[in-house]
N, C-alpha and C positions, 0 to 999 in steps of 0.2 A: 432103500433110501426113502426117506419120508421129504414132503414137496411142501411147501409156507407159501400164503399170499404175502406180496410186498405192499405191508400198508394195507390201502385199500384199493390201489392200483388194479385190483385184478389179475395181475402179472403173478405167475405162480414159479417159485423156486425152489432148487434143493436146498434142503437145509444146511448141507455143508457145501461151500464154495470154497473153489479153485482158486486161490491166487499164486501170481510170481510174480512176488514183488523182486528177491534179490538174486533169484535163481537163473531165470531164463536167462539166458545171453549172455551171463556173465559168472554164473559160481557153478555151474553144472552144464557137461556137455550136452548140446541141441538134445542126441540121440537119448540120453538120457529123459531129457526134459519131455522128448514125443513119448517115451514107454511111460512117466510119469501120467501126463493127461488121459493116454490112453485104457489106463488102471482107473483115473479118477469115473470118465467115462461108463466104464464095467461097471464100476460103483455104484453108476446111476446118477452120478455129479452132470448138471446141467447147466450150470452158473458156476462162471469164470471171471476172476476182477484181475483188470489190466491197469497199468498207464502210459502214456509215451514217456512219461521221466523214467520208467524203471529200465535200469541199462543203458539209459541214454538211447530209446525205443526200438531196442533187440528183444525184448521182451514180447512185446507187442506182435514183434515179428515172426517169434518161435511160435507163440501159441495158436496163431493164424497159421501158422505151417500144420501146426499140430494138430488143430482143428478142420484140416482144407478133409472136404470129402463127405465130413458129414452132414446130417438134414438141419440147414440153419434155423430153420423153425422150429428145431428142438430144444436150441439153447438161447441161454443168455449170456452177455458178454459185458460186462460192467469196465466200463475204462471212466481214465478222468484224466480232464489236461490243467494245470496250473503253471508248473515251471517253463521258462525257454528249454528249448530243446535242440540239439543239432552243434556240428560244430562251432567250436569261439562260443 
């Protein structure tokens, strides 16, 4: 895996990031979704993009699951909040 400064931030990233956007929580099961990351991981995938609107925030939820255990100071974890969320 080859790693990118963001900008000029200083913050260094894989070049290919994780997202689930339509997957987690709702088009692919959990278990599925943990062997997923944990592949991306192997990979050397360090950077993960989230949101709480995706799944109505099961997404958010899986990939925190999926991620519980490793060195948080290895990753990055890109979320974004715009819509309401939650029931109603």
């Amino acid at each position: 895996m080859q790693y990118k400064y963001l900008g000029n931030s200083g913050l260094k990233i894989s070049e290919f990031i994780y997202g689930n956007w339509l997957t987690h929580g709702s088009q692919v099961e959990n278990e599925t979704a943990m062997r997923c990351v944990a592949a991306a991981l192997d990979a050397g995938i360090t950077t993960f993009d989230t949101a709480d609107v995706y799944a109505n925030t099961k997404a958010e939820s899986v990939l925190g699951e999926a991620l519980k255990g490793q060195r948080r100071e290895s990753l990055e974890i890109l979320t974004k909040v715009y819509w309401p969320t939650g029931p109603g």
